[in-house]
C-alpha positions in Angstrom: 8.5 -11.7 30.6 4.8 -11.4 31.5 2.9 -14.1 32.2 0.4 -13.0 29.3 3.0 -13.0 26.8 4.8 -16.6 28.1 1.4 -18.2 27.9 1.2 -17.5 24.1 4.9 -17.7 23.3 4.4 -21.5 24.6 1.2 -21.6 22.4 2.6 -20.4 19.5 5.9 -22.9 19.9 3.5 -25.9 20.7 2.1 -25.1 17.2 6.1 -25.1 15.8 5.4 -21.3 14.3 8.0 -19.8 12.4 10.2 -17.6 14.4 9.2 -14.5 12.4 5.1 -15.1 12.9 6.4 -15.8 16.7 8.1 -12.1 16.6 5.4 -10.5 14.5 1.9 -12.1 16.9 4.2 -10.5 20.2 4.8 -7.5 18.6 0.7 -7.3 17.7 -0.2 -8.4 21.1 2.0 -5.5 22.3 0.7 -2.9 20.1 -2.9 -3.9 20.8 -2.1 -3.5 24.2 -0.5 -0.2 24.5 -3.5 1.4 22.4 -5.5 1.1 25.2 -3.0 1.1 27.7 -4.6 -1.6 29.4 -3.7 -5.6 29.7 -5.0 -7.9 26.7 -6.9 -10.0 28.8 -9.1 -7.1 29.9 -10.0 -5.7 26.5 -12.9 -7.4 24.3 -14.7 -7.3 21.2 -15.4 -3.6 21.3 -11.6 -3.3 21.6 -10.6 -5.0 18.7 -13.0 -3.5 16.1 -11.8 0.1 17.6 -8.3 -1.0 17.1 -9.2 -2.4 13.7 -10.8 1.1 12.5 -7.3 3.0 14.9 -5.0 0.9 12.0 -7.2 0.9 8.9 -7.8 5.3 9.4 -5.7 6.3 10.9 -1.9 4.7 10.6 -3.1 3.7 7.4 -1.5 0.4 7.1 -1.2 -1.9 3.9 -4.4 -4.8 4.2 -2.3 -7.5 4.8 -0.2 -6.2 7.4 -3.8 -5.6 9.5 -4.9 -8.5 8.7 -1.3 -10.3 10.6 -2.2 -7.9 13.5 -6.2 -9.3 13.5 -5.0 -13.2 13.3 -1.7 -12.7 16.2 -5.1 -10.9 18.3 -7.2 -13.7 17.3 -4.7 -16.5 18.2 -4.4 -14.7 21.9 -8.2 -14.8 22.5 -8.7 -18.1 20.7 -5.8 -19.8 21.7 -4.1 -18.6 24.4 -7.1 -17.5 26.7 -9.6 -20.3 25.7 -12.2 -17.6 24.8 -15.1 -18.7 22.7 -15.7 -15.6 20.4 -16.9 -15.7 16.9 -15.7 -15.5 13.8 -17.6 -12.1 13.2 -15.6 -10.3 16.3 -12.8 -10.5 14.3 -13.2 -8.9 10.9 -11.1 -9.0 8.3 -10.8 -6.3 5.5 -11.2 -7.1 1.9 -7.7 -8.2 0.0 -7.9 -6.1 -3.2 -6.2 -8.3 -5.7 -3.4 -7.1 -7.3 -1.4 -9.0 -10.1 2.2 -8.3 -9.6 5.0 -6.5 -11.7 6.9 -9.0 -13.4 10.0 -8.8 -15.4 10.8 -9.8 -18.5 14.1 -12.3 -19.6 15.9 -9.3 -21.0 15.1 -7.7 -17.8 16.2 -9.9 -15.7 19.8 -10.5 -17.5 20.1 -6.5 -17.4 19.3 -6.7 -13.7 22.2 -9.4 -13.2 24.2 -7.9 -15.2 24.5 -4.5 -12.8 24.9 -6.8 -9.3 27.0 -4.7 -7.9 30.0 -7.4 -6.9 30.0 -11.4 -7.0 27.8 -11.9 -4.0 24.8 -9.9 -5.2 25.2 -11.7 -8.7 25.4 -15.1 -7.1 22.3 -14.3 -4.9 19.7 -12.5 -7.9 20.7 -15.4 -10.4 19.6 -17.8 -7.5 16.5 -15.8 -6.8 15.9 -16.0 -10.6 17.0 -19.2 -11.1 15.4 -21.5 -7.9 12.2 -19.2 -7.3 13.1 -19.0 -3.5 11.9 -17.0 -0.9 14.4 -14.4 0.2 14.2 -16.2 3.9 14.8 -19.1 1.9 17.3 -18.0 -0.1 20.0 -16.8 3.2 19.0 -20.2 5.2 20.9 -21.7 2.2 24.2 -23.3 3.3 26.8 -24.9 0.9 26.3 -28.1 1.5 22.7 -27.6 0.3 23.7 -27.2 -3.2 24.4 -30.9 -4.7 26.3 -30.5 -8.2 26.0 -34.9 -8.4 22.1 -34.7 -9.1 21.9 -31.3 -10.0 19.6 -30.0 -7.4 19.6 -27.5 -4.1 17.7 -28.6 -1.1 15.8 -25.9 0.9 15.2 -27.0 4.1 12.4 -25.6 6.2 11.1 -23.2 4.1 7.5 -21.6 4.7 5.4 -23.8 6.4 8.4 -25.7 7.9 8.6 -28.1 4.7 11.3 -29.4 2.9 11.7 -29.2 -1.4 14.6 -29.5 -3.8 14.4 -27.6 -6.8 16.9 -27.7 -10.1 20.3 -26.7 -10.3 20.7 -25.1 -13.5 24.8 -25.5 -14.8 24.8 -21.5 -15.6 24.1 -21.0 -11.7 26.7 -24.0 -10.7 29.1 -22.5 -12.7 28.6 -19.0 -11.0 27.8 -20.2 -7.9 31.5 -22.3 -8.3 33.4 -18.9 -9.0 31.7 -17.6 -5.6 33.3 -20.1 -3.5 36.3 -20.1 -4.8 36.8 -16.4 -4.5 34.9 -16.2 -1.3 35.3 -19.6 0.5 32.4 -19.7 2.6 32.2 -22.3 4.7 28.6 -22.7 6.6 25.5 -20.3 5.2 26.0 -20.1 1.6 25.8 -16.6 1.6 27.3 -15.8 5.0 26.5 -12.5 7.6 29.1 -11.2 9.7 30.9 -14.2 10.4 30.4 -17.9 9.1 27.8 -18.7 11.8 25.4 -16.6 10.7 23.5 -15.9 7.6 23.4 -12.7 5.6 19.8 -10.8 6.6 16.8 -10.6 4.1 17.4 -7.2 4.0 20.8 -7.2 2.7 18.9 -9.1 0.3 16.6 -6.8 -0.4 19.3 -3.8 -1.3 21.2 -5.9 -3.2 18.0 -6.3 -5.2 17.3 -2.7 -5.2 20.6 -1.5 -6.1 20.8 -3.6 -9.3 17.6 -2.6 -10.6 18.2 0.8 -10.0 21.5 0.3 -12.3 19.5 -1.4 -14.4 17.4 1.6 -15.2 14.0 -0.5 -14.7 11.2 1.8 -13.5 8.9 -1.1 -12.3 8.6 -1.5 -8.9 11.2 -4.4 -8.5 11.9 -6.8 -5.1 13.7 -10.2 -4.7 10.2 -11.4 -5.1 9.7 -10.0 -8.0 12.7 -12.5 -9.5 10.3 -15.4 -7.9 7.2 -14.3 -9.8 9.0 -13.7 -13.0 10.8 -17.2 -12.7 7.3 -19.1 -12.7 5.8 -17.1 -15.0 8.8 -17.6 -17.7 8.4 -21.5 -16.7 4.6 -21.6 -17.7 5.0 -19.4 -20.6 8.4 -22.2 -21.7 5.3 -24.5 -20.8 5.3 -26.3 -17.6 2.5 -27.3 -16.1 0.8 -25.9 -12.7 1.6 -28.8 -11.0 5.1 -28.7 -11.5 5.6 -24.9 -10.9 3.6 -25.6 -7.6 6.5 -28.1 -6.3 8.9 -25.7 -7.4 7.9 -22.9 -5.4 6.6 -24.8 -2.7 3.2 -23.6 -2.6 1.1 -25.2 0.2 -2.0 -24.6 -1.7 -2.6 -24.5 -6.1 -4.7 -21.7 -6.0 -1.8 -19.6 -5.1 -0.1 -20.7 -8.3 -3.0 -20.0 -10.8 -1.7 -16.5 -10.9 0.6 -17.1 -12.9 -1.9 -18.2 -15.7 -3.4 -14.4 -15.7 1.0 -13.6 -16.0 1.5 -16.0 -18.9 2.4 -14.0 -22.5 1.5 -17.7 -24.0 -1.5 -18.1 -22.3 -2.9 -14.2 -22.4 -2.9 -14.8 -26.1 -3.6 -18.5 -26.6 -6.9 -17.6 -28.1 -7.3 -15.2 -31.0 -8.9 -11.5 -30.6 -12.3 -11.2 -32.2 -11.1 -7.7 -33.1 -8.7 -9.6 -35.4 -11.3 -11.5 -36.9 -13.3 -8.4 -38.4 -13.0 -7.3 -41.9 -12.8 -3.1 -41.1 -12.2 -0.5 -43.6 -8.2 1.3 -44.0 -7.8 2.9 -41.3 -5.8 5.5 -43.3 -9.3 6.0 -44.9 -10.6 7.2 -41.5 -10.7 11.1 -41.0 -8.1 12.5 -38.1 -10.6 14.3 -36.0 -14.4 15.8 -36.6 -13.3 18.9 -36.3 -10.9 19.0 -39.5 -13.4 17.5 -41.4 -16.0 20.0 -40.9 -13.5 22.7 -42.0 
């Protein structure tokens, strides 16, 4: 290990960073590096704007995955070297904002319905059912799911916080069958062996593979489930509040999506085109054209 990389591996655990921003800020540092073949501490602002522009043109890579690689660069000049640069030597591009694809209750039973064994159904109706994360989802271990008061505790989810959320009887009854047919004995849904938990991308293709069977055409992931859970619980009317504790959002503005997602609130108000007294519209000729012959 370099003595580059230790200092900001110690930075970044002083600050208790998730293991996966830990990987991801290395693995930045290390690209950002090998672009210009040179050692991080040597390169500057110039650098970082080139290496912006290398990303953004040329790999072409989503906005939010160059904006991880600008704040892991950030944190090593800021951080980790002590440097005093500005805000403006490290741009940002623009988020475009995007609501996403979200299913609808039919959907979602017919996505269930085609798990493909036990184990993928237990795992999409807790998706559905809890609004967890995927990482949050595998960290799961049986102990975590208390049938007395009803609820599941996630612990450490993003952020490093702590929530329960409800345990509704139609996943306790499922989730039951599991572990009797199963038996796991540490991670809820285990990996290889009973010390380690199944991997978000298992997750993921468990996801993938039911929709597919499903013969939805939206673009479908296990987050999809989490976005469609909070938008079914404000359109069943919950408040913003609530669904905030629920999915553990640090911040409400993150949950106000959901109001541009809600059926019940897209059409609380009436459309003025409703209000307007118009002619038949059988009365209304098919096209100029035909008329004029």
């Amino acid at each position: 290990m370099t003595h580059l990389r230790k200092m900001m591996l110690e930075e970044l655990q002083r600050r208790n960073y998730a293991q996966s921003t830990v990987d991801a800020y290395v693995h930045a540092l290390r690209e950002f590096a090998g672009y210009f073949k040179r050692p991080p501490d040597e390169l500057g602002p110039d650098h970082i704007r080139q290496f912006q522009l290398h990303l953004i043109r040329d790999r072409k890579l989503a906005v939010n995955t160059v904006k991880q690689r600008m704040a892991a660069i950030q944190f090593f000049f800021l951080k980790t070297l002590k440097r005093a640069y500005l805000k403006e030597d490290f741009p940002y591009p623009k988020t475009p904002r995007r609501l996403p694809d979200v299913l609808s209750q039919e959907e979602v039973a017919r996505i269930i319905d085609s798990a493909a064994n036990l184990s993928h159904r237990a795992m999409l109706m807790t998706l559905y059912s809890t609004g967890l994360r995927r990482a949050e989802l595998v960290s799961l271990k049986v102990e975590d799911i208390d049938s007395p008061r009803m609820v599941i505790h996630v612990h450490q989810g993003k952020g490093n916080k702590d929530r329960d959320v409800p345990l509704s009887p139609k996943l306790l009854e499922t989730l039951r069958e599991y572990w009797r047919q199963l038996k796991p004995k540490g991670y809820l849904f285990p990996g290889r062996n009973d010390n380690e938990h199944l991997t978000t991308k298992a997750v993921w293709h468990a996801c993938h593979g039911a929709v597919q069977r499903a013969g939805i055409q939206k673009k479908i992931s296990p987050h999809s489930l989490r976005h469609s859970y909070a938008t079914h619980l404000m359109e069943s009317g919950a408040d913003l509040r609530t669904i905030q504790l629920l999915l553990g959002h640090a911040d409400i503005k993150h949950t106000l999506v959901y109001l541009h997602l809600s059926r019940r609130h897209l059409h609380a108000a009436t459309n003025p085109l409703d209000t307007l007294t118009v002619s038949d519209v059988a009365s209304v000729p098919v096209s100029r054209r035909k008329t004029e012959r």
